[in-house]
N, C-alpha and C positions, 0 to 999 in steps of 0.2 A: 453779239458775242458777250458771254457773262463772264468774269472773270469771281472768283473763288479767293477771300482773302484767308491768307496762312495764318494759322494758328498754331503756335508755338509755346511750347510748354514755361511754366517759370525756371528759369535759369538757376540751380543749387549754386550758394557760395561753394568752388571748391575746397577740400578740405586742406589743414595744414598737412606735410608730410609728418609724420611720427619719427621721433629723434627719439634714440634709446639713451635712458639715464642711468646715472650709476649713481645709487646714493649713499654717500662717503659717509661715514661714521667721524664724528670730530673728535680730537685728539681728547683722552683721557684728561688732561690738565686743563684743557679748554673748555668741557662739562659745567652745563650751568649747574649751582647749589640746587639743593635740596628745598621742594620750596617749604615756605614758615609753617602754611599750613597744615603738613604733614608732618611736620614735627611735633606739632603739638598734640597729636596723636602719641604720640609718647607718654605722653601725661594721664594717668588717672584724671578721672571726675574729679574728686576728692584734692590730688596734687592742686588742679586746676583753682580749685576755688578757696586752698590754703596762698596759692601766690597772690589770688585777689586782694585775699584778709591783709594781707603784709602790705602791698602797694596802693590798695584807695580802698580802705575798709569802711568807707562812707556809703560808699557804692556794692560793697560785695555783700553775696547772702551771707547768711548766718551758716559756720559751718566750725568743725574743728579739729588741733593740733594731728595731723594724719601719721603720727610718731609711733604712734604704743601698738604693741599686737597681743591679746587683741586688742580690738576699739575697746572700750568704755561708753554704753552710752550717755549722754549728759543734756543740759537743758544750755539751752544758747541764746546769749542777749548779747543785743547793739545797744551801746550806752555813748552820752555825745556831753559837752559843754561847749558853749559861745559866746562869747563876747569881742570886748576891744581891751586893748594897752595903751597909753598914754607915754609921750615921751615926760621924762623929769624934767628935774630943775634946772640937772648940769645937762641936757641937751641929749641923753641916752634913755632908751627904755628895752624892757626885757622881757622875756616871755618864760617860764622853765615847765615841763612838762616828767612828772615821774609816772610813767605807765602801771609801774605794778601796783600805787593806792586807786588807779579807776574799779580795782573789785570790787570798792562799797561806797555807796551815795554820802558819807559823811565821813570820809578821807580827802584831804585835801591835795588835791592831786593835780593842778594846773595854780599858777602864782604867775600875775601880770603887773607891770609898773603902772601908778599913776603921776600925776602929775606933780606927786610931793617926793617921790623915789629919788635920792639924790647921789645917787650911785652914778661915776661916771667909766666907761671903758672896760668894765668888772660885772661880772652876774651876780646876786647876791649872796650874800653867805649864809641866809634861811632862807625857806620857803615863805618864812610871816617876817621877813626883817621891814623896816620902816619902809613905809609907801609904796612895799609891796601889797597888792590885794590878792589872798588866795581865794581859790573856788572850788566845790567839787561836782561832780556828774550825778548823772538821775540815773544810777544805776537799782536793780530790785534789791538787794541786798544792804543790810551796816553792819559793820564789824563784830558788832557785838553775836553774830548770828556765825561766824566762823567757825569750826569744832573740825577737830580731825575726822570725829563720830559722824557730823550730822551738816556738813557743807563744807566743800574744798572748791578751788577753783584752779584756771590758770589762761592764761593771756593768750589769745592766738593771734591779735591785731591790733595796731593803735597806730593812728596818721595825728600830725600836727600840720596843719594850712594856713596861712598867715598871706593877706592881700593889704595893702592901705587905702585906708578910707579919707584919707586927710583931704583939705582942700587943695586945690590945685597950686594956688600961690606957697602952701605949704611942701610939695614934694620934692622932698632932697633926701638927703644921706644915703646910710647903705648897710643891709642887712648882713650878719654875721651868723649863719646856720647852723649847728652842731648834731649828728648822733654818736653818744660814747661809743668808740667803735666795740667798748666790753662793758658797753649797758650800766657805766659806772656813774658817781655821784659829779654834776660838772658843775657844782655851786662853788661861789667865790673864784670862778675861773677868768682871766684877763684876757681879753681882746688875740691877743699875742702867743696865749695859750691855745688859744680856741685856733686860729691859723695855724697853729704846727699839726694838728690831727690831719691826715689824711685825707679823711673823710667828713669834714668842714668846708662849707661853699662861702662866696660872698658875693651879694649880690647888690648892684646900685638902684636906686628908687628913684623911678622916671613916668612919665605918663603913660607909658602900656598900663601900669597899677597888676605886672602878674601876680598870678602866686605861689607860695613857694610849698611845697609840700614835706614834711619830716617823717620817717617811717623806721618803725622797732622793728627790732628782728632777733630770736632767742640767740642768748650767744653763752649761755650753763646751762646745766645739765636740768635746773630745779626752773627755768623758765620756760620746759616745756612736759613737766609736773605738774601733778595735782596737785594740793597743798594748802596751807591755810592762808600765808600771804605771799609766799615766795621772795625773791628775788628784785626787790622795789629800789630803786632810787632816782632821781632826777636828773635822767641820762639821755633827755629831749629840751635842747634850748633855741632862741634867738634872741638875740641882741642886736639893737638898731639905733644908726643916730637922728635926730630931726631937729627941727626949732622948738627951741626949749620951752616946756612947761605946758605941753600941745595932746591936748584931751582929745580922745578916740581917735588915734593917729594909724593903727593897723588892727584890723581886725581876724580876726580868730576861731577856729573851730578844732576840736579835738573829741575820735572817734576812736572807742574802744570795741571787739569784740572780745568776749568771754565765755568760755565754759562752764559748767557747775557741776557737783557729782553730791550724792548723801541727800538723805531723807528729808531737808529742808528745801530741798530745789526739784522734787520730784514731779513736780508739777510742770507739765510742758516736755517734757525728756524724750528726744529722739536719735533714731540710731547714727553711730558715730561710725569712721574708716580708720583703714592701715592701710597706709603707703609709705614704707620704709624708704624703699628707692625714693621715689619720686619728690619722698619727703628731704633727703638727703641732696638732690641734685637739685631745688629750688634754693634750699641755704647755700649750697654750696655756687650757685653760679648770684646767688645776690649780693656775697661779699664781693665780688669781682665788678659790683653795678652803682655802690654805692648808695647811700639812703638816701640823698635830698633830690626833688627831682620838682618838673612843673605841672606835670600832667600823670596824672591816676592811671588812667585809661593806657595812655602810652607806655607807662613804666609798668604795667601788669602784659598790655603785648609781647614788651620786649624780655621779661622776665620770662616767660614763657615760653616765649622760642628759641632761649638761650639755654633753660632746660631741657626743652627738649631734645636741644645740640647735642647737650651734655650726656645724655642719656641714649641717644642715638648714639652717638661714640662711642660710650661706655656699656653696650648692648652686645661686647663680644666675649672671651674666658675673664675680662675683669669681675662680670657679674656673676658668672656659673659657678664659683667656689663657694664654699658653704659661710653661710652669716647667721652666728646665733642659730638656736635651732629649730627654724625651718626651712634655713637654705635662701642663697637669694636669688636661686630660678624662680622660686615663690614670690621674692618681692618681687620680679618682673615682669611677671604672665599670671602667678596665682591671688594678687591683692584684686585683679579686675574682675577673676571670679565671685570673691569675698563681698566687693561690692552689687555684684548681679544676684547671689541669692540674700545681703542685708541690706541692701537697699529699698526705699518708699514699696515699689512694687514686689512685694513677697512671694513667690513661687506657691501653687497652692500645690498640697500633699500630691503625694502621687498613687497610685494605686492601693502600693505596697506599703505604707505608710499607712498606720492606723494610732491616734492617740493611743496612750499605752499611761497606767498610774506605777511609774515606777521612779524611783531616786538613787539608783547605778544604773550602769553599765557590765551586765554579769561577766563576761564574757570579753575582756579590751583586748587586745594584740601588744606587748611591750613595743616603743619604738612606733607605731603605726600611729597615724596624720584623721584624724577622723574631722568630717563636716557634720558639726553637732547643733541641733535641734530641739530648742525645749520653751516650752509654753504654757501660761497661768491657763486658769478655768473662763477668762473672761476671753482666751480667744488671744493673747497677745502674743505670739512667736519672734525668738531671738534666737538667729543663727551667727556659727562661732567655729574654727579651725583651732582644732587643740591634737597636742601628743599626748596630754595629761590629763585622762578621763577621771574627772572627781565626780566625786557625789552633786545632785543639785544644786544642795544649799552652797558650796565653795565654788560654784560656777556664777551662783547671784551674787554672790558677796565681790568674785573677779569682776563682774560687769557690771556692780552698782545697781542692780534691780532689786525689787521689794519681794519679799518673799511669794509662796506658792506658785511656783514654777515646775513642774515634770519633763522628763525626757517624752521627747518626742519619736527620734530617730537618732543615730548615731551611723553615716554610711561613714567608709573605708577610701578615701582619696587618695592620689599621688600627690606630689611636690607641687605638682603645676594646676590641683584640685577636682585632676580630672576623678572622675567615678573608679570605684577598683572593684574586678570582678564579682558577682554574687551579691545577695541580696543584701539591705539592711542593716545591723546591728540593733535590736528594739532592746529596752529595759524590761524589766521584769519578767 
């Protein structure tokens, strides 16, 4: 008798039973923040890489002041000087930085102690007083080359970073940081003075060896102007104590960007932005952040997504009332337009669009926003949001270009730059 063995299937794990969920929405107050990185989405291009300039302009592209509308376009240099300070005799040494002489290579614009500076507790009362050494930057420009006609400048960034280099048996004392909080002159200032600001740090010198970072920030009207020298004075310092008479005891770097505008700097000139807003809520949330810091890279994050806070906040009927005239819906949604057709990648003509040899606009609308278009014979187009359709030549002369420039196109936009019905506007 044969028996037959059973074959039985594999056994399925059975399954859980299904339990019905309810998914609860968490309390309004209990909502996590908004995260950093969508804030900064708030920021223009342009915002973004003005907060660079300001917080580690060592590290940030070449770019500039995003204030003026329109832009201006200009020529943009990184200029730098390095070296060390020595403490003096009486056991103090100093550092003073005046941002607005870095315009030209032979201004002397940074002044460090050596080992003969007998200055103790006090910054000096010149730039060249005794056993001070001044120095200036490799910038392209010298003074003599300044004209209202034929080269202006103005300031969009300057860092001072100071580390110690001393020997190890040497590191003592303690740094004393300063930015004038109104960019004023802080020579001849005492220790005691320097702690009542505000915005004055102090920090002790130990073997980490960090370093401390100092950063300008426009704070009138003429240090975010074009101009011939602007608004200069020696409103970037530190002071530090050591063991007396102690040669290359902190070492030092100082980082300017600059703008240029006029016939002498026309070489190299690329297009510039507007960002009112954006320009507005980077100052505004930097005074709130203070200038001394450790780290570039940290203090342009956090600059960053404090404006874009700011900005997100301020994203409701604050911004919709009219500013200057073209409104500040425009700075809010229409400067990102501004920059998508004058930015590196230029839109190429569109159908309707046909070079045109003309120098009006026959035909303007009083009051009406036009997206204007005009270009030399070599091919170089510059686009521009204007109410005040002028002639060519007073549109070159607004934006600093050489002459032989035509109307291209003049279309009709709203506030926010969108397109307005119907074709065009051509010259001639």
């Amino acid at each position: 008798m044969s028996t037959k063995k059973k074959t039985t299937k594999q056994q399925r794990p059975k399954a859980r039973p299904k339990v019905a969920r309810t998914k609860q929405r968490r309390p309004r107050a209990q909502e996590r923040p908004r995260p950093a990185g969508r804030l900064r989405e708030r920021l223009s291009t342009s915002a973004l890489m003005y907060a660079a300039a300001l917080r580690d302009t060592k590290n940030a592209d070449l770019t500039c002041v995003p204030s003026q509308y329109p832009p201006i376009p200009s020529t943009k240099y990184k200029m730098w000087t390095k070296g060390a300070a020595s403490v003096g005799s009486a056991g103090w040494g100093a550092i003073v930085v005046d941002p607005g002489y870095g315009v030209c290579s032979d201004l002397q614009c940074v002044s460090v102690s050596s080992t003969a500076w007998a200055g103790s507790g006090q910054l000096p009362a010149t730039m060249t007083a005794a056993g001070m050494v001044p120095t200036v930057n490799n910038g392209p420009f010298v003074s003599g080359q300044l004209s209202s006609q034929s080269l202006q400048a103005r300031l969009v960034g300057c860092n001072l970073t100071v580390w110690p280099i001393c020997a190890e048996l040497d590191l003592q004392g303690e740094l004393y940081a300063i930015t004038h909080p109104d960019n004023e002159s802080l020579l001849n200032m005492t220790v005691a003075q320097i702690n009542g600001y505000p915005t004055s740090l102090r920090f002790p010198v130990d073997s980490s060896r960090r370093s401390i970072t100092l950063s300008w920030s426009p704070t009138k009207p003429e240090d975010v102007d074009f101009n011939i020298m602007g608004h200069h004075q020696p409103s970037m310092a530190i002071i530090f104590t050591g063991k007396a008479a102690t040669s290359n005891w902190l070492a030092y770097e100082v980082y300017w960007i600059y703008e240029y505008i006029g016939s002498t700097a026309a070489a190299g000139k690329s297009i510039s932005y507007a960002d009112p807003a954006g320009f507005s809520a980077v100052l505004t949330t930097l005074d709130t952040q203070g200038g001394i810091y450790e780290s570039g890279r940290a203090a342009v994050k956090s600059l960053v997504n404090a404006a874009g806070q700011y900005l997100y906040e301020m994203s409701g009927p604050v911004l919709t009332g009219a500013q200057g005239a073209v409104g500040a819906s425009m700075a809010a949604y229409g400067m990102r337009a501004m920059e998508r057709y004058g930015g590196p990648r230029i839109p190429p003509p569109g159908a309707d669009v046909r070079p045109v040899a003309a120098t009006t606009i026959e035909t303007p609308t009083l009051g009406q926003l036009y997206r204007v278009a005009i270009r030399n014979a070599a091919g170089d187009a510059r686009y521009f949001f204007t109410r005040d359709l002028k002639s060519v030549k007073a549109h070159e002369v607004d934006h600093g270009l050489v002459g032989g420039y035509t109307f291209w196109s003049a279309t009709p936009v709203d506030d926010q730059h969108n397109e307005m019905p119907g074709p065009p506007q051509m010259g001639g």
